[in-house]
N, C-alpha and C positions, 0 to 999 in steps of 0.2 A: 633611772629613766628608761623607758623600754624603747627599743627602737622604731617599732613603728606603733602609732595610737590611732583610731578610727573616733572621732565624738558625733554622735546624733546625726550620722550619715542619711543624707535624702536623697533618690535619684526616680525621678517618675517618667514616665512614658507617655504619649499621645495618642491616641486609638481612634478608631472611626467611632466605637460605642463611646468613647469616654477617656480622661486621664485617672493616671493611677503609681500609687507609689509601688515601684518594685524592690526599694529598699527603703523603710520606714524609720529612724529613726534607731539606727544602729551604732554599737557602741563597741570595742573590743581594743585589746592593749594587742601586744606582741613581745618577748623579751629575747636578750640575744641567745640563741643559739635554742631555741625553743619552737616547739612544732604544734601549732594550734589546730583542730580539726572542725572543721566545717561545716556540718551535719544538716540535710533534709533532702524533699521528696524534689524531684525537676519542679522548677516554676515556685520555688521560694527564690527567689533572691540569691542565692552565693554565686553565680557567677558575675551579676550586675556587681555584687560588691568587689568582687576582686580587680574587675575592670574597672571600676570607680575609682579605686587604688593609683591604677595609672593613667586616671584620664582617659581612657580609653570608648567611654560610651559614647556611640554614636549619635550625634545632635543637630538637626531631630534626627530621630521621633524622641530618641533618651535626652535628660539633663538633670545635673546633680544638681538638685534644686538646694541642699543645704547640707549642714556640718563644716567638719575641720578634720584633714587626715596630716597628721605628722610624722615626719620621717627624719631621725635626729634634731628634733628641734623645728623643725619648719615646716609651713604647711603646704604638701602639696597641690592645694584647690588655689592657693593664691600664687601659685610659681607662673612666671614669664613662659616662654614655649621653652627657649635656650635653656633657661635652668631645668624645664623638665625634661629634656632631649638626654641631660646629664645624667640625668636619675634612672629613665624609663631604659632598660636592657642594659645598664652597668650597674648602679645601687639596688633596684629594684628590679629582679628578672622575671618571666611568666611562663610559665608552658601550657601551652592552651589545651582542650580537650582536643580538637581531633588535627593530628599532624599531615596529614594530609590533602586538608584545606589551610592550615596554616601556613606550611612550608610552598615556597616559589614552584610552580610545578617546571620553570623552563628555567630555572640556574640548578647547577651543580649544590648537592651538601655543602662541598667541602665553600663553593663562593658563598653560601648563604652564611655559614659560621662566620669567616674571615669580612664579611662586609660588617657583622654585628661587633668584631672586636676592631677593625677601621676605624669606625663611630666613634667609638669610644677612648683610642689611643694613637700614638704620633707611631706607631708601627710600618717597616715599609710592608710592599703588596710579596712579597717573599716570606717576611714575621709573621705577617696574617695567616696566610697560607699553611705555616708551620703550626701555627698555636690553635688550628683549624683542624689537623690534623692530630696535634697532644688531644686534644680537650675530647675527639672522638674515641681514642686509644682510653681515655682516663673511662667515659663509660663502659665499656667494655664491649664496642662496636670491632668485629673480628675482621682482620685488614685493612684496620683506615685508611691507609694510603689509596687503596682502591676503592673503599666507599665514597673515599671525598669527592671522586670524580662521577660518582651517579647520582644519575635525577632520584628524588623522591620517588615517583611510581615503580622506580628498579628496586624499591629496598620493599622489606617484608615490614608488615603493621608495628612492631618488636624494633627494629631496628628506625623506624621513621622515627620512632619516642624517643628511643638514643641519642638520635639525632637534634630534635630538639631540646633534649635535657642537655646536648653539648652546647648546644648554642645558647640558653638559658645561663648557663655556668661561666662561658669562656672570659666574662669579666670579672668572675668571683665576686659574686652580690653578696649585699648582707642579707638580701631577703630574697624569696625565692617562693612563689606563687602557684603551689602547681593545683592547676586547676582539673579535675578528675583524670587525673596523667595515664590512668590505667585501662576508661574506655576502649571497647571495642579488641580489648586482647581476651588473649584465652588464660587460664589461670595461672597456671608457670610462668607465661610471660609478667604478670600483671606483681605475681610474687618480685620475681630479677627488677623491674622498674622501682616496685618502690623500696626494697634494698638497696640498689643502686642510689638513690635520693637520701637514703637515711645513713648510709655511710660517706657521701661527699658531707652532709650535711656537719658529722663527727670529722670529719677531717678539717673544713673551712671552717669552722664556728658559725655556720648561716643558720639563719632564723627561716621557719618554713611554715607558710598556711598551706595548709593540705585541704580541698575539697572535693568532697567526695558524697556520695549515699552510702558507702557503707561502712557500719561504726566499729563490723571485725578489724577495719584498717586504722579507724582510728583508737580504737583499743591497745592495737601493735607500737604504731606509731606516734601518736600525739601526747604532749604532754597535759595540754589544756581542750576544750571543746566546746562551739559555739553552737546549738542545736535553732536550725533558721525555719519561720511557719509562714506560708504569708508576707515575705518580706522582713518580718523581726526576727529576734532574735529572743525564744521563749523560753531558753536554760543555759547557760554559762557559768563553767564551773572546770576544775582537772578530771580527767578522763577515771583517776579513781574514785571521784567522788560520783558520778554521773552512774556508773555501774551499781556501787554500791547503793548507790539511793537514789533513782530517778524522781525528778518533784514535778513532773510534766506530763498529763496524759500524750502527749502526741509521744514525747521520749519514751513512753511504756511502749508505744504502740509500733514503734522504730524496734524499739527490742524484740518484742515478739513475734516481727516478721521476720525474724534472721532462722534461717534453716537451725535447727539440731539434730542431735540423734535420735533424739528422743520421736521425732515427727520422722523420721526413718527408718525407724524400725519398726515402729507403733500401727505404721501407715497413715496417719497422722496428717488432717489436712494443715496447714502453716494457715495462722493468724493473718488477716488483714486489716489495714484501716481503711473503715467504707466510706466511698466517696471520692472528691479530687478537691485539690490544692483550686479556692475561688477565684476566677479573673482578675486582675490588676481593677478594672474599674468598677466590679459590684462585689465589692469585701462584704460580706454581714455585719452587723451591729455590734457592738460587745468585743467578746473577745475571736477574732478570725476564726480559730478551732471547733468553734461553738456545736455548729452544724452536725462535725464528722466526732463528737468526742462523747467516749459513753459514759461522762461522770458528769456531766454538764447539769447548769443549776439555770433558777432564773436571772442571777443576777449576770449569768456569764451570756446572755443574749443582751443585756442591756446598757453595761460599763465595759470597758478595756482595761484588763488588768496589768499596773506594770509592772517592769523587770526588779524585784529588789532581791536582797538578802536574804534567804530562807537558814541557812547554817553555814557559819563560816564564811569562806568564798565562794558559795553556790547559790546563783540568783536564779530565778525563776520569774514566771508569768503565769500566776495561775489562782485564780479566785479560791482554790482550796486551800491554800493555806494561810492562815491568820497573821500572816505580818504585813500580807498582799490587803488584810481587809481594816489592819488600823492605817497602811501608808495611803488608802485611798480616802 
């Protein structure tokens, strides 16, 4: 049984032009001690999904309008507040993108940790304190005893993420959410964080959704990968199947924008996909992609192609290939 299961997730939006689904009918497992990668361009959908996870969309204007999310057995869409109070920052951790709007800007680090492990355990305000300062030492924050006692704006961009990857951990989740943990760092840093993430991960046995744009990290990192267009989810498959044989134009087109040498030395302008990601409330016909995709047929302006089996366990969404044109 995997630990956590996503079925036919809905979560839409209200707008002044219109409503619109930002997560359409999304589907994905997760198993223990396994790292799923999250793939697309800003404004598909993986961050709504992640916060959909815990409840966490804001309503209005968001609301999960359908599915079923499981987490050992039970589903979080139908949990009481108390039972997800339980779940949300002890079984299910998050680290948001940017730490700096996350983190309290008028409490201390080290109170922000110890109030998240309070919540969650009969600890006195001394244990807290203590396990506020391990969990800082455990990422590899240089002086915790003296970081615990500085605001957020005292620390540098690298040590705020520390920060909240300590606080993220300090209940030992099974699952562990990080939502593009690497923004806004410079490359060294962004290397140390998500090291950092993939060695607690081999130490705790936590299971980890990684979301990110970029598929060099999920190539490093992930075991499995969800490639999101539009809100769906248009190829799902393991990260070595995904390389070796992308079934997706948009997945070609994610590859081919990744720097090489070869575009470095060459002088070589780098590949783009033209165009932008359509507004939640005027999707095109057919299939989403349709618009910005250079293999596009007539039938992909006039049907939506689902997600099925194309080989093995690698599904796809894409009128090219004929398993997509007998299941439809």
């Amino acid at each position: 049984m995997p630990v956590l299961s996503v079925e036919n997730l809905r979560v839409g939006f209200n707008y002044a032009e219109g409503y619109g689904n930002a997560v359409d009918d999304v589907s994905f497992s997760l198993a223990a001690n396994e790292c799923l990668g999250i793939v697309g361009e800003s404004g598909c959908g993986k961050s709504v999904t992640a916060l959909s996870i815990l409840r966490l969309v804001q309503e209005p204007p968001g609301k999960i309008a359908g599915g079923r999310i499981f987490f050992e057995g039970e589903d979080i869409l139908a949990m009481d507040h108390e039972s997800l109070r339980k779940i949300r920052g002890g079984k299910i951790a998050m680290i948001f993108q940017d730490p700096m709007t996350a983190l309290n800007p008028v409490f201390t680090i080290g109170s922000q940790i110890a109030e998240a492990v309070a919540i969650h355990t009969n600890l006195s305000r001394a244990q807290t304190r203590e396990r506020a300062v391990e969990m800082l030492q455990k990422v590899g924050m240089p002086d915790p005893e003296q970081k615990a006692n500085e605001y957020p704006h005292q620390l540098s961009g690298g040590m705020r993420q520390r920060a909240m990857i300590a606080m993220a951990l300090a209940n030992g989740p099974s699952v562990l959410i990080a939502d593009e943990p690497t923004t806004a760092l410079d490359v060294t840093i962004q290397a140390q964080i998500l090291d950092l993430i993939e060695g607690l991960k081999a130490k705790s046995d936590m299971s980890v959704i990684l979301i990110t744009h970029d598929l060099g990290v999920v190539a490093k990192y992930a075991q499995k990968v969800a490639v999101m267009y539009a809100g769906k989810i248009v190829e799902y498959c393991s990260v070595s199947s995904i390389f070796a044989n992308p079934m997706h134009p948009y997945t070609v087109g994610l590859m081919e924008s990744i720097p090489a040498m070869r575009n470095i030395k060459g002088g070589g302008r780098l590949r783009e996909i033209p165009g932008i990601v359509p507004p939640l409330y005027a999707m095109p016909a057919g299939c989403r992609f349709n618009p910005r995709c250079p293999r596009v047929m007539d039938i992909c302006k006039l049907k939506e192609p689902p997600l099925v089996t194309t080989s093995a366990d690698h599904l796809a969404a894409c009128h090219l290939h004929p398993e997509i044109k007998s299941a439809g």
